[in-house]
C-alpha positions in Angstrom: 0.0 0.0 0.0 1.2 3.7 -0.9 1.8 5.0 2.8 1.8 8.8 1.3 -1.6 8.4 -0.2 -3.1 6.4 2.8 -1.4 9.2 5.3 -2.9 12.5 3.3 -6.4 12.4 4.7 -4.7 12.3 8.1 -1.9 15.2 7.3 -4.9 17.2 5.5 -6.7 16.6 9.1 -4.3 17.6 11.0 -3.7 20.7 9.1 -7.0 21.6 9.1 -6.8 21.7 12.9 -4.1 23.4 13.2 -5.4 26.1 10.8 -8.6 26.2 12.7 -6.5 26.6 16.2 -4.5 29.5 14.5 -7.7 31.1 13.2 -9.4 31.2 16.9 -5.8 32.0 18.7 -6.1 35.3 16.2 -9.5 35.4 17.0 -9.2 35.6 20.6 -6.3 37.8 20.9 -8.3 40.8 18.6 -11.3 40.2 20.8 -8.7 41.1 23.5 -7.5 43.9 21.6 -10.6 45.0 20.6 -12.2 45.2 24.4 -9.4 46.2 26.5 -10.5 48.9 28.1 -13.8 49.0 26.9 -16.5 51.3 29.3 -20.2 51.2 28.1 -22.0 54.7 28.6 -25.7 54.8 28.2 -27.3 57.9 27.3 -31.1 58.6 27.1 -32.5 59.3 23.5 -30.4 61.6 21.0 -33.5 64.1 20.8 -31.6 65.1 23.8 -27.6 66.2 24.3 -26.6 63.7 26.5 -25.2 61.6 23.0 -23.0 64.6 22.8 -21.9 64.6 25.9 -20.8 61.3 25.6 -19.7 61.9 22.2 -17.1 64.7 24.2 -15.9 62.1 26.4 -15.1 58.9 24.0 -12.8 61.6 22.2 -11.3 62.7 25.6 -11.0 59.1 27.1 -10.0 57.3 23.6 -6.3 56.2 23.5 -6.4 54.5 20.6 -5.1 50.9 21.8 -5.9 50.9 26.3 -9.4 53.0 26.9 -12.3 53.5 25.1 -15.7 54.4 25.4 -18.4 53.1 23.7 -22.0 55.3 24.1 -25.5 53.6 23.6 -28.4 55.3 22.9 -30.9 54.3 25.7 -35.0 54.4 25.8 -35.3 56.7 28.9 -33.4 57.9 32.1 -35.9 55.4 33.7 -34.9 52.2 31.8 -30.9 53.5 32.0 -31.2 52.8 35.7 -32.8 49.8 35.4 -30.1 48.8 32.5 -27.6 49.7 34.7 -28.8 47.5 37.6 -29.4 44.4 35.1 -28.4 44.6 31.6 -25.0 42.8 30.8 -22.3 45.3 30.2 -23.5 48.9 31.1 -20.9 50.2 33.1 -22.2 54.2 33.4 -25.5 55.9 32.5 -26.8 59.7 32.7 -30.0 60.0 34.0 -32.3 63.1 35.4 -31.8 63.5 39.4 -35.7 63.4 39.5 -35.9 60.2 37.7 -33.7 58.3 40.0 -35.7 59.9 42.9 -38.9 58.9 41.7 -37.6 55.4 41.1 -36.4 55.3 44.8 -39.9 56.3 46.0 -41.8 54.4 44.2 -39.3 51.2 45.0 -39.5 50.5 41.1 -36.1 48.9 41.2 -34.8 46.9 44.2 -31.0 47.4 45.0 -31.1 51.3 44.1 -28.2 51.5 47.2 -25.3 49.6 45.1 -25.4 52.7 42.1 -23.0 55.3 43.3 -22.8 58.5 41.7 -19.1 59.7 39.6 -20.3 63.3 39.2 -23.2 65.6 39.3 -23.7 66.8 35.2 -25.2 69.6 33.7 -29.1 70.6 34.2 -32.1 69.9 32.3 -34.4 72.3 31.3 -38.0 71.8 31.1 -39.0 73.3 27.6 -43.0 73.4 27.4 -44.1 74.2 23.6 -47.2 75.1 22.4 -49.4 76.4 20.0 -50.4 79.6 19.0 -53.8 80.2 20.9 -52.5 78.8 24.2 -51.2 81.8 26.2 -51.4 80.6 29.6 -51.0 77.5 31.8 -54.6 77.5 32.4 -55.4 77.6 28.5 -54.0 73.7 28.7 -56.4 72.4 31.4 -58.0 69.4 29.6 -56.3 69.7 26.2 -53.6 66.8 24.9 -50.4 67.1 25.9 -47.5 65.2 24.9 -44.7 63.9 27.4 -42.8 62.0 25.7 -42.7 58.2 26.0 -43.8 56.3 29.3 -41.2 56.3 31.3 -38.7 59.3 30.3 -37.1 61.7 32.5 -40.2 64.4 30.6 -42.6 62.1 31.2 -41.3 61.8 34.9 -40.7 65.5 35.4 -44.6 66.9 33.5 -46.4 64.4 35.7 -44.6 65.8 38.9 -44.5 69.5 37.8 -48.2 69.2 36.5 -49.5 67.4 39.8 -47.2 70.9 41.9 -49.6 73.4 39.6 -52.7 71.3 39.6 -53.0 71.6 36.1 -54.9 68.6 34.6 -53.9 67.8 31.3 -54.5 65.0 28.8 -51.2 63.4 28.0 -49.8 61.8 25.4 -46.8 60.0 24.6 -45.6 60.1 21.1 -41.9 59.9 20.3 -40.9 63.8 20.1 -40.6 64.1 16.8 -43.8 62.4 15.7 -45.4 65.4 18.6 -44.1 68.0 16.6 -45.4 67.2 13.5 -49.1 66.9 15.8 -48.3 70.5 17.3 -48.0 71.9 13.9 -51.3 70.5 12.6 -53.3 70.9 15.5 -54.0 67.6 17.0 -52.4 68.2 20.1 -51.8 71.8 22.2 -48.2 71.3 23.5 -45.4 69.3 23.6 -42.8 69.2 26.8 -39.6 68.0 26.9 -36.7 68.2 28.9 -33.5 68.4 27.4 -30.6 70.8 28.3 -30.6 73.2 26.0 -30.7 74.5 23.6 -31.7 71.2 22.0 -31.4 69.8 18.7 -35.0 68.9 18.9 -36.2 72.7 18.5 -33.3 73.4 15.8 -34.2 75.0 12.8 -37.9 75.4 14.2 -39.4 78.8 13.5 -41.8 80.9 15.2 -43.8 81.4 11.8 -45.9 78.3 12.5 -46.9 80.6 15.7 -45.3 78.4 18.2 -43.9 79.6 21.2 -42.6 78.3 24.8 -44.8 79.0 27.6 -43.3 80.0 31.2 -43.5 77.5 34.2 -43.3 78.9 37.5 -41.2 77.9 39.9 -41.9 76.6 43.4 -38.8 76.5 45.8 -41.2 74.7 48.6 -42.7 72.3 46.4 -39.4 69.9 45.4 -35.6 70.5 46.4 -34.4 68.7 43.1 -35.8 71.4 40.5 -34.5 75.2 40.2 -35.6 78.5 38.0 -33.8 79.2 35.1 -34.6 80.8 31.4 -34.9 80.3 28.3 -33.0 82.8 26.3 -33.1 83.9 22.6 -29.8 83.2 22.5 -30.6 79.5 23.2 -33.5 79.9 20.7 -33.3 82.9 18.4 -36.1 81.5 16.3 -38.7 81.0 19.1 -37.9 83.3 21.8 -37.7 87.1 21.2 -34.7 89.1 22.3 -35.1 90.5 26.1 -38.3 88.1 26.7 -36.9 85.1 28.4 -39.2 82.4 28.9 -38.7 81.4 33.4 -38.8 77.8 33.5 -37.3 75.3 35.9 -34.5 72.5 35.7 -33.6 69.5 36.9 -29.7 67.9 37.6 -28.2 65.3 35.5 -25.9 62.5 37.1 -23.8 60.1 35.7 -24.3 56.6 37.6 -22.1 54.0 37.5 -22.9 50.3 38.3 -22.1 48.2 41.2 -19.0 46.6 39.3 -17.0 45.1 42.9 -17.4 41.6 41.7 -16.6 41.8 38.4 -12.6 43.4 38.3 -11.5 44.2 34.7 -14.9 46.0 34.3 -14.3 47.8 37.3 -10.6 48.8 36.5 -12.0 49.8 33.3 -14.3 52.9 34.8 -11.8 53.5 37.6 -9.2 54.3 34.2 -12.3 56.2 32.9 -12.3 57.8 36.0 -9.2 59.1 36.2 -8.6 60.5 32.6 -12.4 62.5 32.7 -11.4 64.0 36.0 -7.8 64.3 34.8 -8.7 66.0 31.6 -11.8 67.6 32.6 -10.7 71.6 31.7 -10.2 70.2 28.1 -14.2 70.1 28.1 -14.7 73.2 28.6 -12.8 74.2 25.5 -14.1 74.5 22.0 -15.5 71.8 20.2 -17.2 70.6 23.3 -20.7 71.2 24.4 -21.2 74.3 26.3 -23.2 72.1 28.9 -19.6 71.4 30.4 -19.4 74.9 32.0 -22.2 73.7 34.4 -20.1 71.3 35.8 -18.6 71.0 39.3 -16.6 68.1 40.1 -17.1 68.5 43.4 -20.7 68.8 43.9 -21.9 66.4 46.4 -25.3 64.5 46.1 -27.4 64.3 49.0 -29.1 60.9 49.7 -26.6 59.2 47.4 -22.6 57.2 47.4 -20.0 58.5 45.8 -18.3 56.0 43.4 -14.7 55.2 45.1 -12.5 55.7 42.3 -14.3 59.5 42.2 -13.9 60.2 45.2 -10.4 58.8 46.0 -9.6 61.2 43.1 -11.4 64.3 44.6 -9.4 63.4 48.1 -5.8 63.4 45.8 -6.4 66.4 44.0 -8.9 68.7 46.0 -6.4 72.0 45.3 -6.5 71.3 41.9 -10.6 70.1 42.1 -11.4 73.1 44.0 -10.0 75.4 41.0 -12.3 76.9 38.4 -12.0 78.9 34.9 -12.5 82.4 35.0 -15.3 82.3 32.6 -16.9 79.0 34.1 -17.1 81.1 37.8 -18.2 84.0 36.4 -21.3 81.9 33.8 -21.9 79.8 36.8 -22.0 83.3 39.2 -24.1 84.8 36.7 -26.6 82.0 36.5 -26.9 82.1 40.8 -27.7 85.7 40.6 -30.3 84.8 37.9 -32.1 81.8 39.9 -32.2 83.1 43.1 -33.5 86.9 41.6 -36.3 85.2 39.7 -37.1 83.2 42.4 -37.8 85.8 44.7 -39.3 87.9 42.0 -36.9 90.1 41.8 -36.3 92.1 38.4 -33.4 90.7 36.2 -30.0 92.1 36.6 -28.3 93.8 34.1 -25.1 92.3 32.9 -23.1 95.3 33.9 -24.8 95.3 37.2 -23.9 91.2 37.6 -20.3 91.8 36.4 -19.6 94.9 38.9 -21.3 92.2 41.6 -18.9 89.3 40.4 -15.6 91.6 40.7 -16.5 92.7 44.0 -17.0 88.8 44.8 -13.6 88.1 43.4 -12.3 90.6 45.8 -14.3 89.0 48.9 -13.0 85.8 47.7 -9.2 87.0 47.6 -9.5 88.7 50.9 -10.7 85.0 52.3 -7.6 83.1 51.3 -5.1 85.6 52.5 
């Protein structure tokens, strides 16, 4: 018998396994590759600008080969926590402050405890649009309202709000831009949303349809997680007119990160993520960023909630540095504080001269403090 034709099925075998081998050795060493480093950030829906702001931080936390982030577009700041608690690889979500309240209070989610909290974000405001006959709040007692799906942080927030100015409405909950296209023709009388602004939802939208936001007072005594603010025409030159902000109210945004103790290359991951975001945080506030950044404090506590560890081991190592601000962040953030608590006492609004002759003379308090 011809031992090289009677050994070739066995060679061919034996190649073929070898080849196979090689394939999944090259397999599993770019699926190592490809996830080292890897921290999953779920944002709510990309009407809003929390995609951006993740989009901001994958370019900040990206190294090319160790860290990377990758963001998901999530159904609501409701679902993110639950996502966060459950769904296999989430590491970090931004939801609203209110959402994560009402979760708590309601007991929606069991284990709310293990989420700890990496940093306070930027604030939400509540944008309530409307048509062209509705001039008041009470002009929208009865009529359809949209809040957005069930669930979302504007869903969450109307009902509350709503329920505080006993204003009975009829809501509805289209996706937002199906609720546009209903405001325009008629079938519905308003569309809220909360979204930090200004929002890509309302770009490009023009006053010529007759559209227009409608205030929404605030009430300090009513809930400790909302506060006043305005919208400006410089946030939306095509529906509000120059020197007629529109008083509204915010709520916080925080980015949670998962209970990830038992599970130790996920959790090195976000304590890396950790340190270059806090590391590099100033860079946000530069150009090319969203102006949303200016709004944030590292060191903002969060009553009623943990701090993640690798936050606040940070905070502890670099509080000088923490504690120091830009300029024009102090002064925006000063100028904002003078606004809130002005309109919230009813106070007339302060001029911008008048606000920065108030800030210098608070710069020179503050000088005269850390001599």
């Amino acid at each position: 018998m011809d031992m090289t034709k009677s050994s070739l099925p066995i060679i061919l075998a034996i190649a073929g396994v070898l080849l196979f081998y090689s394939i999944s050795v090259t397999h599993a060493q770019q699926a190592l590759v490809v996830n080292r480093g890897v921290v999953e950030l779920e944002t709510t829906a990309s009407d809003g600008i929390s995609v951006r702001i993740a989009e901001d931080l994958a370019r900040l936390i990206d190294d090319g080969a160790t860290r990377r982030v990758l963001p998901i577009v999530g159904k609501s700041s409701l679902q993110n926590i639950i996502d966060l608690k459950y769904l296999r690889g989430i590491d970090v979500a931004i939801v609203q402050a209110d959402v994560l309240d009402y979760a708590k209070n309601q007991r929606a989610i069991p284990g709310l405890d293990s989420l700890t909290y990496i940093t306070k974000l930027y604030n939400e405001e509540f944008h309530l649009l409307v048509r062209p006959e509705i001039k008041t709040l009470a002009d929208l007692a009865d009529q359809k309202v949209n809040v957005d799906l069930l669930g979302t942080g504007t869903d969450i927030m109307a009902g509350r709000l709503f329920d505080q100015l006993k204003l009975r409405v009829n809501p509805t909950h289209n996706s937002q831009p199906v609720a546009l296209e209903k405001l325009r023709n008629g079938d519905i009388a308003a569309v809220a949303f909360v979204a930090g602004k200004s929002s890509p939802l309302f770009a490009g939208l023009r006053g010529s349809y007759g559209l227009h936001f409608l205030s929404v007072p605030f009430d300090p005594t009513a809930n400790s997680l909302y506060v006043p603010t305005r919208l400006t025409a410089e946030d939306y030159p095509d529906l509000v007119q120059p020197n007629q902000p529109i008083d509204t109210v915010a709520v916080g945004s925080i980015l949670l990160a998962a209970d990830l103790r038992l599970v130790p290359e996920r959790n090195n991951n976000v304590t890396n993520f950790v340190e270059v975001f806090f590391t590099g945080f100033q860079s946000l506030l530069g150009p090319g960023n969203h102006p949303k950044w200016r709004e944030v404090n590292l060191t903002t506590d969060i009553a009623g909630l943990r701090r993640n560890d690798q936050a606040a081991q940070w905070l502890q190592r670099n509080a000088a540095v923490a504690g120091v601000q830009d300029p024009d962040q102090l002064r925006a953030v000063f100028s904002r504080f003078i606004d809130e608590r002005r309109q919230a006492s009813g106070a007339a609004p302060m001029t911008d001269a008048d606000k920065g002759a108030l800030f210098r003379e608070f710069q020179s308090w503050k000088a005269g403090q850390q001599r």
